[in-house]
C-alpha positions as CSV (number, residue, x, y, z in Angstrom):
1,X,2.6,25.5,1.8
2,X,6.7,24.6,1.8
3,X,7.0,26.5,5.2
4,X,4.1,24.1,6.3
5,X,5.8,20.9,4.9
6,X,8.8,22.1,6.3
7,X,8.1,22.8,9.5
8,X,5.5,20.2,10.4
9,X,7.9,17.0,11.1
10,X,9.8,19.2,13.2
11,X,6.3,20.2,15.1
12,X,5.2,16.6,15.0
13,X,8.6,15.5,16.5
14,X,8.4,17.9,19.6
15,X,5.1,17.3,20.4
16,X,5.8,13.2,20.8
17,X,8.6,13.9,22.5
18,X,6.8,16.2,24.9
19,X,3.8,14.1,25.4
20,X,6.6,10.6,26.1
21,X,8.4,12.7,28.7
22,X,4.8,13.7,30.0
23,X,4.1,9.9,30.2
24,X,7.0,8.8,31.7
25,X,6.8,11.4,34.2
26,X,4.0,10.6,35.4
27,X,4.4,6.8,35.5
28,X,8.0,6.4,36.4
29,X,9.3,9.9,37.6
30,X,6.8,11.1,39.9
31,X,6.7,8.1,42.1
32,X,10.3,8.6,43.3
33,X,10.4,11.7,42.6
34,X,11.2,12.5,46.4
35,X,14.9,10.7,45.6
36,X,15.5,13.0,43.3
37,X,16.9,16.1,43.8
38,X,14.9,19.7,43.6
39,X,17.4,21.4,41.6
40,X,17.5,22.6,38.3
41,X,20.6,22.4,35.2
42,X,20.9,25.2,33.2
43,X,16.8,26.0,33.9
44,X,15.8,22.7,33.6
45,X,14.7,20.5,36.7
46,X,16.3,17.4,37.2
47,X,13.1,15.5,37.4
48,X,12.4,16.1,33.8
49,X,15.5,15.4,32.8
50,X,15.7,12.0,34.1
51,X,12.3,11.3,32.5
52,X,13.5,13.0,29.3
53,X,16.5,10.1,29.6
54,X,14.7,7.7,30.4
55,X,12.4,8.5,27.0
56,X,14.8,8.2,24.7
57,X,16.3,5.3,26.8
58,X,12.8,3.9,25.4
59,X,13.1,5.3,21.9
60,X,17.0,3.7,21.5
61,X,15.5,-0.1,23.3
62,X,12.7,0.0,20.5
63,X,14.9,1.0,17.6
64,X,17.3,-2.1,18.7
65,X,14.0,-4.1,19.0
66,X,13.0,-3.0,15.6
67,X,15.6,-4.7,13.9
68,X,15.4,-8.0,15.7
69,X,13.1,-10.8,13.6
70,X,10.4,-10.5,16.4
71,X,10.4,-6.5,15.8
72,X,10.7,-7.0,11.9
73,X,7.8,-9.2,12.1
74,X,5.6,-6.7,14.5
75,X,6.5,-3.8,11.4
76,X,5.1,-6.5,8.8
77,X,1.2,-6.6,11.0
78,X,1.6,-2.7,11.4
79,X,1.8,-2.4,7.5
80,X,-0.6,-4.6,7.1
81,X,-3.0,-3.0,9.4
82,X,-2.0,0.6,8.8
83,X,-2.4,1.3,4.6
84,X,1.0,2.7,3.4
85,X,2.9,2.6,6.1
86,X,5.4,0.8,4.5
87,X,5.7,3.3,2.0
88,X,5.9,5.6,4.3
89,X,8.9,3.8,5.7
90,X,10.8,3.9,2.4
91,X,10.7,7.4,2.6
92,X,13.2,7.1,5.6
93,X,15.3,3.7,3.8
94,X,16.7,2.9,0.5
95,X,15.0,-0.3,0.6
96,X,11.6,-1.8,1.5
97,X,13.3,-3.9,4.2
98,X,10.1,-5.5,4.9
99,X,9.3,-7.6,1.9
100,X,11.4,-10.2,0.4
101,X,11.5,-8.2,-2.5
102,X,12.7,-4.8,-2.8
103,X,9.6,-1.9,-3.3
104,X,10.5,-0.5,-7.5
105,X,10.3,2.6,-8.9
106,X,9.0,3.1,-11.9
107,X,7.2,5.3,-14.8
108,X,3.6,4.3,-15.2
109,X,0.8,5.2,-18.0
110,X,-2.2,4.9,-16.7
111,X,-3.5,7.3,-19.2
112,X,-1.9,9.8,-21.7
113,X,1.2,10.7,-19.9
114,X,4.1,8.9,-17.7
115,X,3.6,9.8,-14.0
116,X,6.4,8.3,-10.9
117,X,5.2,5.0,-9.4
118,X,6.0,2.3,-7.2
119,X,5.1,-1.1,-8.4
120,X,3.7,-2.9,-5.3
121,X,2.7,-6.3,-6.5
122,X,3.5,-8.3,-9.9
123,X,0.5,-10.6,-11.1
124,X,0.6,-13.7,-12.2
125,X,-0.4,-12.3,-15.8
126,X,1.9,-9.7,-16.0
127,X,0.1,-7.2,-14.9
128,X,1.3,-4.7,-11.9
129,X,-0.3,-3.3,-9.2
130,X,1.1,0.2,-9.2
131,X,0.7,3.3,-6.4
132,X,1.1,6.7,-8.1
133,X,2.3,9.1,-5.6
134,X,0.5,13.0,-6.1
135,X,3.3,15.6,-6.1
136,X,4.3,17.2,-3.7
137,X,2.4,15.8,-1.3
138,X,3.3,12.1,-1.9
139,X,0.3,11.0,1.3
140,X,-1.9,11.1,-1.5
141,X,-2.5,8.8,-4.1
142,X,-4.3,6.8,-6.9
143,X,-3.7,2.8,-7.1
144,X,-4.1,1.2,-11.0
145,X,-3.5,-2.1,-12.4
146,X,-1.4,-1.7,-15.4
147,X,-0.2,-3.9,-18.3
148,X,3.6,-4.3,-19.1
149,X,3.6,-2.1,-21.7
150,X,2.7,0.7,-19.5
151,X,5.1,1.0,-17.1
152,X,9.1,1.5,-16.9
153,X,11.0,0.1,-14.1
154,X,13.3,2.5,-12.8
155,X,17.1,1.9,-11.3
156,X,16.5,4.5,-8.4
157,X,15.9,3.8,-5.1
158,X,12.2,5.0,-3.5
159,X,13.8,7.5,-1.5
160,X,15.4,8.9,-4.1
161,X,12.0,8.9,-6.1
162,X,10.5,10.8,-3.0
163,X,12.7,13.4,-3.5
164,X,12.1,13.9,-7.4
165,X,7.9,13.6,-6.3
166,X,8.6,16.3,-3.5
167,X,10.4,18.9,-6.2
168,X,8.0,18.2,-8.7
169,X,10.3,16.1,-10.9
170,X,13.5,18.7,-10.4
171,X,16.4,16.5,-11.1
172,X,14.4,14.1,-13.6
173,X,16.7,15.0,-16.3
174,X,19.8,13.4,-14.7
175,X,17.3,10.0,-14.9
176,X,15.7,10.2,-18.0
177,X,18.6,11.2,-20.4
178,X,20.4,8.4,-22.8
179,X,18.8,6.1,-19.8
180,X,15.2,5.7,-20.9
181,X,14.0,4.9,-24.3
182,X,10.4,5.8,-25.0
């Protein structure tokens, strides 16, 4: 299962970058594709090439779009419409750069033992929503509304709380010790 979890974002990444380049040949590339010349670099024809550019041309323009207001707000509907996509995203940044607040780790008790959580929303009586991650594969989960006095805000940041979820709580130690009281 680690060769799979390994391997499959790098899978994942070829094949969108193989079906963009498709796209864009098709759309862009093959239309003047008789000003282009027939030749090939190192194996590889031009034509594909210039689509390849102009693909991550594409990529880059929507990365810088991305962190405009316009693009910030588009990535606040996609979380909205798409469930945990934004904590998805703070597997990639520090921060939850979405909300005003920033997304908290912490230890929650929903029953007998402390488990890694992020608290997603703070009630008006106290209470926390809170999404508790399975380990390793943190896709999965189980949401619980817990009291104060059963969960323990953590100072690490989410993706450093990935890390600990995707080793199975390796490198817990460094966190807990003379840092948490119980």
């Amino acid at each position: 299962m680690n060769g799979l979890s390994f391997i499959l974002p790098f899978v994942l990444i070829i094949f969108i970058v193989k079906e963009g380049v498709s796209y864009i040949h098709v759309l862009v590339v093959d239309p003047i594709e008789k000003f282009i010349p027939k030749e090939t670099l190192m194996g590889i024809e031009i034509t594909n090439l210039v689509a390849f550019g102009i693909f991550m041309i594409l990529v880059f323009t929507c990365g810088l779009f991305l962190l405009t207001k316009p693009g910030k707000k588009l990535i606040l509907k996609i979380g909205k419409i798409i469930p945990g996509y934004n904590l998805l995203r703070s597997v990639v940044h520090d921060e939850d750069e979405l909300n005003d607040s920033k997304l908290i780790v912490c230890l929650a008790k929903p029953d007998e033992s402390w488990q890694y959580g992020f608290i997603i929303e703070t009630h008006l009586s106290g209470m926390y929503t809170v999404f508790v991650p399975d380990a390793p594969n943190f896709l999965g989960g189980s949401v619980f509304f817990l009291k104060e006095e059963q969960v323990k805000k953590l100072d690490i940041s989410p993706k450093q709380a990935w890390r600990l979820i995707m080793q199975l709580g390796f490198g817990s130690k460094e966190i807990f010790d003379n840092k948490i009281k119980f």
